[in-house]
PDB file of N, CA, C and O in Angstrom:
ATOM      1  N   UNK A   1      14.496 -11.031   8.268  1.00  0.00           N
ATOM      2  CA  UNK A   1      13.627 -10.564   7.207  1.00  0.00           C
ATOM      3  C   UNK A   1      12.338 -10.047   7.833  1.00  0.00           C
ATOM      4  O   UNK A   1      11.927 -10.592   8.858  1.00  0.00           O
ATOM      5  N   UNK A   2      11.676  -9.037   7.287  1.00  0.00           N
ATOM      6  CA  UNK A   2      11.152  -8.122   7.909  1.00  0.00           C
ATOM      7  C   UNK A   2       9.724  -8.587   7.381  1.00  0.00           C
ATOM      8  O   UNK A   2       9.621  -8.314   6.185  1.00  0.00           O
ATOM      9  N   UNK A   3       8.609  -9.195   7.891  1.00  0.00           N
ATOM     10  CA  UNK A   3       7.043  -9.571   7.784  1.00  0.00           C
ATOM     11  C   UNK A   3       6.584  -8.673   6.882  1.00  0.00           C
ATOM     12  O   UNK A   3       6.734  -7.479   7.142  1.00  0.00           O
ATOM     13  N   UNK A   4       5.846  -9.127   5.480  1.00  0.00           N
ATOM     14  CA  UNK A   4       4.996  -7.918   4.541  1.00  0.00           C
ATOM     15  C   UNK A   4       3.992  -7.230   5.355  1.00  0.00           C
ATOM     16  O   UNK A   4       3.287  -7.787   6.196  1.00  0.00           O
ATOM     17  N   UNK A   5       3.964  -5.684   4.982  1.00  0.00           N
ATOM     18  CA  UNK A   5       2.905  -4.608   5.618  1.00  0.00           C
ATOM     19  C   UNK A   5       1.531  -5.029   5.528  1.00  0.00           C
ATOM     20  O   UNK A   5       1.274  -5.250   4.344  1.00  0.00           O
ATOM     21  N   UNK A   6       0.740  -5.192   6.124  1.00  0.00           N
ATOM     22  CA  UNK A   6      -0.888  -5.462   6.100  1.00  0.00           C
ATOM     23  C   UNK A   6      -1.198  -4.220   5.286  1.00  0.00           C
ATOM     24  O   UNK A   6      -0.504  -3.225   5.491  1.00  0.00           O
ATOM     25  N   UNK A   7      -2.477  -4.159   4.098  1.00  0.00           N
ATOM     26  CA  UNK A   7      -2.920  -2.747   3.679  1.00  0.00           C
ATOM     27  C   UNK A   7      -3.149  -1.872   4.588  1.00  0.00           C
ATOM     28  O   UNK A   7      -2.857  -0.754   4.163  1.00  0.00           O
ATOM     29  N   UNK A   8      -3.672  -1.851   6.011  1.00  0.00           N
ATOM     30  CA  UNK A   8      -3.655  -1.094   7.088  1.00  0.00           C
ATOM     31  C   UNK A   8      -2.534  -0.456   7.150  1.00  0.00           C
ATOM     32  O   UNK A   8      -2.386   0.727   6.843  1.00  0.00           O
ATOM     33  N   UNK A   9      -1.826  -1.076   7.483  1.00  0.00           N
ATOM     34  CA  UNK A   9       0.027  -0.981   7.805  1.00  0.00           C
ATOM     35  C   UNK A   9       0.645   0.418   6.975  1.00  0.00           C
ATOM     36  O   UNK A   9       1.135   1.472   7.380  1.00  0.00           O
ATOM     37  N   UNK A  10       0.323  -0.210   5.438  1.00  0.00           N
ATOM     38  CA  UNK A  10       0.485   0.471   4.748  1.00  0.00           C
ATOM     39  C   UNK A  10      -0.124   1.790   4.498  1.00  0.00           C
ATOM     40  O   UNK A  10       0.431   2.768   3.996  1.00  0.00           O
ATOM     41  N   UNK A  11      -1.413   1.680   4.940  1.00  0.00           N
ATOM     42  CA  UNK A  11      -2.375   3.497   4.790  1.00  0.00           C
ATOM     43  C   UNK A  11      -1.688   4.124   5.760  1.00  0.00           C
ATOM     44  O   UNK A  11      -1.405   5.279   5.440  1.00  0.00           O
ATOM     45  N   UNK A  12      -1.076   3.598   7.490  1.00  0.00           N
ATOM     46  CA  UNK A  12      -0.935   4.094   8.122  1.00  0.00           C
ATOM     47  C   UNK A  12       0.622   4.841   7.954  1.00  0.00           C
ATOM     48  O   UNK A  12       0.996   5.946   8.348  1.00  0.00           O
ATOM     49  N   UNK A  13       1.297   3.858   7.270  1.00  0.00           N
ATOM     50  CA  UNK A  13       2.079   4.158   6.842  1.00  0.00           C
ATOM     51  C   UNK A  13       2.259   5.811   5.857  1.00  0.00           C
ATOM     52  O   UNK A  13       2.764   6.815   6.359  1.00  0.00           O
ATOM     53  N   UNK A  14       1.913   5.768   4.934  1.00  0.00           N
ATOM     54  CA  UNK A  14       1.107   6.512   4.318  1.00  0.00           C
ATOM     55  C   UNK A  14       0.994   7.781   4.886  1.00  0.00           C
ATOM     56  O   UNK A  14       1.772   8.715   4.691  1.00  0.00           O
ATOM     57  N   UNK A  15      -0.203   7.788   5.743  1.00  0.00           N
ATOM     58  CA  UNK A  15      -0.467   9.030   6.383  1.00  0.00           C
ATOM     59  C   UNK A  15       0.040   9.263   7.358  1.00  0.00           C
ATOM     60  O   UNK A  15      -0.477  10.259   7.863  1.00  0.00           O
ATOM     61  N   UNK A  16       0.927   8.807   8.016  1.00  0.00           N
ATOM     62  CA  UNK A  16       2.496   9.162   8.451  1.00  0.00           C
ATOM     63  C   UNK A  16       3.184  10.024   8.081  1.00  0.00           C
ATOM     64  O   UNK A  16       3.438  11.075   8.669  1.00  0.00           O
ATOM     65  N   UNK A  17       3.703   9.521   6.658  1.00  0.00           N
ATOM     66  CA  UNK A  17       4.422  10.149   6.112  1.00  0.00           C
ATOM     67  C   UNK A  17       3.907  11.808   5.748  1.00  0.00           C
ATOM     68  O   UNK A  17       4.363  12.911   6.049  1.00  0.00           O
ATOM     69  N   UNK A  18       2.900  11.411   5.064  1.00  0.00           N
ATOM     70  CA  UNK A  18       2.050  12.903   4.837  1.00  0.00           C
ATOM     71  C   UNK A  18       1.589  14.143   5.676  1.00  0.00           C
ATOM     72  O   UNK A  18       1.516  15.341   5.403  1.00  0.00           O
ATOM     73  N   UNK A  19       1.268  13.318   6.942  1.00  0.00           N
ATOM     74  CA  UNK A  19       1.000  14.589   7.783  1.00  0.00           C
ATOM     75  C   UNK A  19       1.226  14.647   8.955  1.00  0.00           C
ATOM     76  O   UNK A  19       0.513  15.165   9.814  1.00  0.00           O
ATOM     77  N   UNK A  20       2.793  13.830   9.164  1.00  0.00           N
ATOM     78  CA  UNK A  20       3.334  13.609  11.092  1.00  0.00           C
ATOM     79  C   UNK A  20       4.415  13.786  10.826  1.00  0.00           C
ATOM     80  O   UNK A  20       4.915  14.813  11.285  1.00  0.00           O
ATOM     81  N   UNK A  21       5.276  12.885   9.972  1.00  0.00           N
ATOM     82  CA  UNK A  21       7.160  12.723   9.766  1.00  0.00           C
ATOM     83  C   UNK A  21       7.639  14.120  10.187  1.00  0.00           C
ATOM     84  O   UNK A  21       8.435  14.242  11.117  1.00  0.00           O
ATOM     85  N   UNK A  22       7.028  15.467   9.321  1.00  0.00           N
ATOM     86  CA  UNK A  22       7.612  16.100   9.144  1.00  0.00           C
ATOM     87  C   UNK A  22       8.027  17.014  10.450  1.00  0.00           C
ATOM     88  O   UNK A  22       8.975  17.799  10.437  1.00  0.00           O
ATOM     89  N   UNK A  23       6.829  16.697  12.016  1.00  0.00           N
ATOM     90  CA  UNK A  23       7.467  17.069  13.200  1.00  0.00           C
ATOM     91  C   UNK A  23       7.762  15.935  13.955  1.00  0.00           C
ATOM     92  O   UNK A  23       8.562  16.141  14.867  1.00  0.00           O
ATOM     93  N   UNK A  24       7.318  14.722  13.829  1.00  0.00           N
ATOM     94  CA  UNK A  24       7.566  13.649  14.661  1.00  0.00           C
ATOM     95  C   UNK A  24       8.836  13.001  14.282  1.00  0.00           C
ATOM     96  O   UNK A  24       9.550  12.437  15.112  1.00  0.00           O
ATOM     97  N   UNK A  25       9.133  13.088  12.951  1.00  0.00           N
ATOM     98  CA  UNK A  25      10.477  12.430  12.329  1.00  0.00           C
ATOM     99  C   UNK A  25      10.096  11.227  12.135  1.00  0.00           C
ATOM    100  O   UNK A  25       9.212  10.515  12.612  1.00  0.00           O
ATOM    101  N   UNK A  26      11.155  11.066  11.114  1.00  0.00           N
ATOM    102  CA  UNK A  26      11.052   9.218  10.346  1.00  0.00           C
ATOM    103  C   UNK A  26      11.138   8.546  11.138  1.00  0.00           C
ATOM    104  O   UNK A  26      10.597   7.491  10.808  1.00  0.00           O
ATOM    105  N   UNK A  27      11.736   8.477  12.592  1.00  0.00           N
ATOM    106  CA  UNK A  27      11.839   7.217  13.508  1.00  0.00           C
ATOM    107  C   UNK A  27      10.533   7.739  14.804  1.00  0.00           C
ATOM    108  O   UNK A  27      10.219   6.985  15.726  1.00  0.00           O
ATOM    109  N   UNK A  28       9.904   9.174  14.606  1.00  0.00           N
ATOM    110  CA  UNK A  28       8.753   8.918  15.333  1.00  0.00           C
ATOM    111  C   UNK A  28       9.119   9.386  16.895  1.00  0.00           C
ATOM    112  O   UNK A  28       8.538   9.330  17.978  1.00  0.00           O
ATOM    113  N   UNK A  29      10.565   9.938  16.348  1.00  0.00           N
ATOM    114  CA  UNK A  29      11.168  10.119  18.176  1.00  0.00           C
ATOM    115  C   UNK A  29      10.925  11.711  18.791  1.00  0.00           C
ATOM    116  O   UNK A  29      11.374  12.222  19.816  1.00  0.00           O
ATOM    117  N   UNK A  30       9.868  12.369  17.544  1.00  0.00           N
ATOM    118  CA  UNK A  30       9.525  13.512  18.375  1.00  0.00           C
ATOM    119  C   UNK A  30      10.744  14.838  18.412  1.00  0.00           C
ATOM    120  O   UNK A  30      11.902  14.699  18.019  1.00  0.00           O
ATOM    121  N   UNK A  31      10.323  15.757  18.820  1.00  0.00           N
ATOM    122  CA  UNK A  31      11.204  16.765  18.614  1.00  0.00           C
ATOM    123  C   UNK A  31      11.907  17.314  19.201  1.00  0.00           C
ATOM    124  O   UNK A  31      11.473  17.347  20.352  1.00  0.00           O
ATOM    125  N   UNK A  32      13.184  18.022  19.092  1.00  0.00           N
ATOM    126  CA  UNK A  32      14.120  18.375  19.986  1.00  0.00           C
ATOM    127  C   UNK A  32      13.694  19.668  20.216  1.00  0.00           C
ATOM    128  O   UNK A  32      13.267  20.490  19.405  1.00  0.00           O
ATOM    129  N   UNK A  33      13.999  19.840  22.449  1.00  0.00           N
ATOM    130  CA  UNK A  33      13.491  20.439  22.751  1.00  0.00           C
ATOM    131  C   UNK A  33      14.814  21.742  22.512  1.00  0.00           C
ATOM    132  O   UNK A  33      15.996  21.498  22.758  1.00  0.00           O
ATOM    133  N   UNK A  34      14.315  23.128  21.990  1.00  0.00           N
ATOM    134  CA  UNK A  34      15.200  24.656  21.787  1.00  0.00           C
ATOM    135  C   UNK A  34      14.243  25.221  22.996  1.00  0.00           C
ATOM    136  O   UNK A  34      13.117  25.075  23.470  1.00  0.00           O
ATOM    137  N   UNK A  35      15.791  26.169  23.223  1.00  0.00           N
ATOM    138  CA  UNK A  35      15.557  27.735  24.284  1.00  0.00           C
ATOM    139  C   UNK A  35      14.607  28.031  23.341  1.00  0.00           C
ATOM    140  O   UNK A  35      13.548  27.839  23.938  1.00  0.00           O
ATOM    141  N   UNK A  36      14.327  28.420  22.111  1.00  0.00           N
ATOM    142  CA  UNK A  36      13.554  29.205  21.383  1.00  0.00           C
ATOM    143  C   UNK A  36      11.768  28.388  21.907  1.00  0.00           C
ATOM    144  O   UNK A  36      11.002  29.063  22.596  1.00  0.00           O
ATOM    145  N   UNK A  37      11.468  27.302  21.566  1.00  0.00           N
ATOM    146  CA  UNK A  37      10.228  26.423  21.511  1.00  0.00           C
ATOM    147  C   UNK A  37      10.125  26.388  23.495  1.00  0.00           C
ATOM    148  O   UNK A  37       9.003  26.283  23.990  1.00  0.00           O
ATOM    149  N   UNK A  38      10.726  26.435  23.946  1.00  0.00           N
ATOM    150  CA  UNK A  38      10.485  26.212  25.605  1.00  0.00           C
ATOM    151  C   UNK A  38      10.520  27.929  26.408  1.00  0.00           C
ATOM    152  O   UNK A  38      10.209  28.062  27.592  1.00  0.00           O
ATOM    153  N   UNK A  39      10.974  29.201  25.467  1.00  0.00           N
ATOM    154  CA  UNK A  39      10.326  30.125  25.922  1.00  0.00           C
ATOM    155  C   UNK A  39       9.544  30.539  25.604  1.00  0.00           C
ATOM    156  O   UNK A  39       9.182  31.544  26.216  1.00  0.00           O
ATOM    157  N   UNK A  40       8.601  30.003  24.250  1.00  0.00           N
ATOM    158  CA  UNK A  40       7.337  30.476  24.214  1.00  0.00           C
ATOM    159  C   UNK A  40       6.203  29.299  24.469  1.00  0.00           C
ATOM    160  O   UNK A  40       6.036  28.204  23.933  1.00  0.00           O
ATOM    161  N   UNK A  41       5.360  30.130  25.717  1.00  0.00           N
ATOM    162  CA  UNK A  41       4.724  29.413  25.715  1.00  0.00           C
ATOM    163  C   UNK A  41       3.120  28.512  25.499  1.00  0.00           C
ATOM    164  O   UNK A  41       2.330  27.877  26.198  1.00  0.00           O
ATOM    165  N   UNK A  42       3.304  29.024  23.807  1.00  0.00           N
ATOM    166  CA  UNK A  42       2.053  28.786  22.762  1.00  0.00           C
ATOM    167  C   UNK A  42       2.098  27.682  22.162  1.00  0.00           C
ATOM    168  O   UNK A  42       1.173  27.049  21.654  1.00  0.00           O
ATOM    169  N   UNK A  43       4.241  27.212  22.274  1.00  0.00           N
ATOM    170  CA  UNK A  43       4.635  26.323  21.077  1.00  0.00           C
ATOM    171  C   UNK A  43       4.457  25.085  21.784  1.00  0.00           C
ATOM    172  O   UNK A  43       4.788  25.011  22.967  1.00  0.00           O
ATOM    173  N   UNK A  44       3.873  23.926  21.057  1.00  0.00           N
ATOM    174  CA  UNK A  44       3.777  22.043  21.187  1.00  0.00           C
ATOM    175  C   UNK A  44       4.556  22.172  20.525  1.00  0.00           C
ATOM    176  O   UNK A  44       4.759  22.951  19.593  1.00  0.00           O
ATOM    177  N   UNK A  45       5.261  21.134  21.104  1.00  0.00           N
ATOM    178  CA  UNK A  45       6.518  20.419  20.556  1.00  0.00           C
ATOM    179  C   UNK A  45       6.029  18.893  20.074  1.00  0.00           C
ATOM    180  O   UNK A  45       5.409  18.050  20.722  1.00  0.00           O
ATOM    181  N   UNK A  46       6.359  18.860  19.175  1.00  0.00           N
ATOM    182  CA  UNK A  46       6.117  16.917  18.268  1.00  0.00           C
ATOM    183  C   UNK A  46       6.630  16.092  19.362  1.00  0.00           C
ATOM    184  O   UNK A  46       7.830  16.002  19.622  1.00  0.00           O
ATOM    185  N   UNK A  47       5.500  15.364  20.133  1.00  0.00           N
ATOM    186  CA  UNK A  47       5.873  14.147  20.934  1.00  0.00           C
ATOM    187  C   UNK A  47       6.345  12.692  20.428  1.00  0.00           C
ATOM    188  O   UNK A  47       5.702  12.121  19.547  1.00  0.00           O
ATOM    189  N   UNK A  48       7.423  12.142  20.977  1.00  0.00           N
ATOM    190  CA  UNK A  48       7.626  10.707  20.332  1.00  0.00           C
ATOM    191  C   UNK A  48       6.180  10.002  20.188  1.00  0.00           C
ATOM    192  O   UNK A  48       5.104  10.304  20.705  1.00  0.00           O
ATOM    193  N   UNK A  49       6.453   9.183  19.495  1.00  0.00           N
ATOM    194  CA  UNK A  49       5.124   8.598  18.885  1.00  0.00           C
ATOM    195  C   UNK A  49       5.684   7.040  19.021  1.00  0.00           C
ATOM    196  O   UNK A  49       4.855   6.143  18.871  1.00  0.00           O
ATOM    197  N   UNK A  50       6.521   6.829  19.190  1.00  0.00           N
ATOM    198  CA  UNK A  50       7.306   5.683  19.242  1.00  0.00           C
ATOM    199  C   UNK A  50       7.567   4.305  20.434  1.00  0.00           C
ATOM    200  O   UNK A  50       8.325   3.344  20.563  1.00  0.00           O
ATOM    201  N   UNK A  51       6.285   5.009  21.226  1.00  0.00           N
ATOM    202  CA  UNK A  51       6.543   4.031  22.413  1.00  0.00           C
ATOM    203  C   UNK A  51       7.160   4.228  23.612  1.00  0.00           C
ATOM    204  O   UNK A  51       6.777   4.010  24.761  1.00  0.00           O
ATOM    205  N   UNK A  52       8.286   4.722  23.124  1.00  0.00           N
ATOM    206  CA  UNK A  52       9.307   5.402  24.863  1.00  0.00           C
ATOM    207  C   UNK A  52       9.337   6.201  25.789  1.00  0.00           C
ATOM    208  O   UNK A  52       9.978   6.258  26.839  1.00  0.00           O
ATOM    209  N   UNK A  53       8.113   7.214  25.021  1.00  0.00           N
ATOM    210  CA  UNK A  53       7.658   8.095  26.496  1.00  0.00           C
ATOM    211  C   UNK A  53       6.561   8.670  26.537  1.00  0.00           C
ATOM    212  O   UNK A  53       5.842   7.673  26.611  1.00  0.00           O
ATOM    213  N   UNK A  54       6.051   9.300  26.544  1.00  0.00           N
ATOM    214  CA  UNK A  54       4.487  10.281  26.875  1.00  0.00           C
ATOM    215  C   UNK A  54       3.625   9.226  26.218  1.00  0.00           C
ATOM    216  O   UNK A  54       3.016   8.569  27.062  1.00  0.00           O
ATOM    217  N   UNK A  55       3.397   8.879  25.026  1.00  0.00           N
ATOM    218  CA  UNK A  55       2.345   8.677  24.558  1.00  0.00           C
ATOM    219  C   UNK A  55       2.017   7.234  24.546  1.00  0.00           C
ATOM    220  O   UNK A  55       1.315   6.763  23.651  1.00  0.00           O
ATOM    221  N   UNK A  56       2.636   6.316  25.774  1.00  0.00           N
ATOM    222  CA  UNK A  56       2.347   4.878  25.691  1.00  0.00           C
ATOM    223  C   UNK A  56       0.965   4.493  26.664  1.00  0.00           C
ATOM    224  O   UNK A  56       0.361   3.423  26.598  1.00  0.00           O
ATOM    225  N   UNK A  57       0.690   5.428  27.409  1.00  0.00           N
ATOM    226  CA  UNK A  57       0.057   5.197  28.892  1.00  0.00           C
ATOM    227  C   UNK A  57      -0.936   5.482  28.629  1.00  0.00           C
ATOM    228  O   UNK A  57      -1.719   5.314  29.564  1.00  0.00           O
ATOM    229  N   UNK A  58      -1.731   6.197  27.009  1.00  0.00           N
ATOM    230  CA  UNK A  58      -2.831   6.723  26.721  1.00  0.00           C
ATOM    231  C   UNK A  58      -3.281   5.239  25.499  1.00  0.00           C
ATOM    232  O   UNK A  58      -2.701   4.387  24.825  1.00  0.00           O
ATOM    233  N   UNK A  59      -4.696   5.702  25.829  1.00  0.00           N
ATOM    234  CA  UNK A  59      -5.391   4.584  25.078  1.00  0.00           C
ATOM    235  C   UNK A  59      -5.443   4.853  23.619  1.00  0.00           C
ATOM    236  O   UNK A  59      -5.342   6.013  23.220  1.00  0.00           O
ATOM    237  N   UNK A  60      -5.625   3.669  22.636  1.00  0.00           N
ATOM    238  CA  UNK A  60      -5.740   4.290  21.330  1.00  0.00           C
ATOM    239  C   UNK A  60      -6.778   5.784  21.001  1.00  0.00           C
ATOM    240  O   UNK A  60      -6.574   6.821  20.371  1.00  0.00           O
ATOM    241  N   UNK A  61      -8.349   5.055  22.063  1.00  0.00           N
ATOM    242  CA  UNK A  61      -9.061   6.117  21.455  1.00  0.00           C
ATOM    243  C   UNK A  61      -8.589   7.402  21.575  1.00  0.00           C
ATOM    244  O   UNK A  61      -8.736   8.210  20.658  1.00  0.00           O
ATOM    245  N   UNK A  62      -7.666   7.861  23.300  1.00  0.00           N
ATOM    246  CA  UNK A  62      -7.292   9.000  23.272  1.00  0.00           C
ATOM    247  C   UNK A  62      -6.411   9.615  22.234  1.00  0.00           C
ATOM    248  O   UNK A  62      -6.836  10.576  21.592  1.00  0.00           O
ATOM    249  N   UNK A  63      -5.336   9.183  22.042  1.00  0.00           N
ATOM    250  CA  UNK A  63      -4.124   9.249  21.158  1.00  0.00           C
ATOM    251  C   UNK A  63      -5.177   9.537  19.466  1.00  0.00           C
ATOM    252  O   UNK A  63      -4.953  10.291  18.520  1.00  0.00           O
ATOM    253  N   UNK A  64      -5.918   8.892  19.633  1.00  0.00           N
ATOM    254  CA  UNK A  64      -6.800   9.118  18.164  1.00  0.00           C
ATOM    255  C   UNK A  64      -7.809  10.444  17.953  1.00  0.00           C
ATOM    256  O   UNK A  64      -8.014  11.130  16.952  1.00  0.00           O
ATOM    257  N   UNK A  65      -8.512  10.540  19.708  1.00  0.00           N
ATOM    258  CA  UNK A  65      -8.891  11.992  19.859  1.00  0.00           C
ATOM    259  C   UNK A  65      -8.172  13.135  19.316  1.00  0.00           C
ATOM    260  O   UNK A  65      -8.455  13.938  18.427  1.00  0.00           O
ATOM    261  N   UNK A  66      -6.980  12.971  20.230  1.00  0.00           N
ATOM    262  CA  UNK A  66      -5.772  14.004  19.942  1.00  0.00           C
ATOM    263  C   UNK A  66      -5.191  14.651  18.774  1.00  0.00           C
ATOM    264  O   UNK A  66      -4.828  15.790  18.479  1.00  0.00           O
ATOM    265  N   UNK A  67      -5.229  13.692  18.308  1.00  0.00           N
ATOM    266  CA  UNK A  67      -4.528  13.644  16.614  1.00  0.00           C
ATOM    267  C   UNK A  67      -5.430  14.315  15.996  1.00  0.00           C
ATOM    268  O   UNK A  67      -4.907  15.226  15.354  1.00  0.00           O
ATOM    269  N   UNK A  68      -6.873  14.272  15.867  1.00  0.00           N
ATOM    270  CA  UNK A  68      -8.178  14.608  14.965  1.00  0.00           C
ATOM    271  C   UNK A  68      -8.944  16.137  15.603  1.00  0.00           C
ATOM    272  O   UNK A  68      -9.847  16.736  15.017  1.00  0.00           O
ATOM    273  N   UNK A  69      -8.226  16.619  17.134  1.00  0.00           N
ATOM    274  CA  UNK A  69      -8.416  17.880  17.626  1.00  0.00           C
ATOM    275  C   UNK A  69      -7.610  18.831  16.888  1.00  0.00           C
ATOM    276  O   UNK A  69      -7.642  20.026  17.181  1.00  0.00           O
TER     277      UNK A  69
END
């Protein structure tokens, strides 16, 4: 059984959904890399957000910079 969301939990939750899911995806695993998105090279690709790669080694504040640039 899964621990109730803290109201935090839940805003973050929240604004997740609203303004990340839709390139990071519901599990947060970031986006699949296309010939199309890797020959141009203007396009970011949605990084996992999830812990497993790029974005664990950066500090909150950075990761919070990032997001708000």
């Amino acid at each position: 059984m899964s621990k109730p969301c803290s109201s935090h939990e839940r805003r973050g939750q929240a604004l997740f959904a609203q303004h990340s899911q839709s390139c990071h995806g519901t599990e947060a695993v970031g986006e699949t890399y296309t010939i199309e998105g890797l020959s141009n090279g203007d396009y970011l690709f949605a990084r996992t957000l999830n812990g497993t790669m790029h974005g664990w080694h950066h500090t909150d504040e950075q990761l919070t910079q990032t997001i708000l640039s």
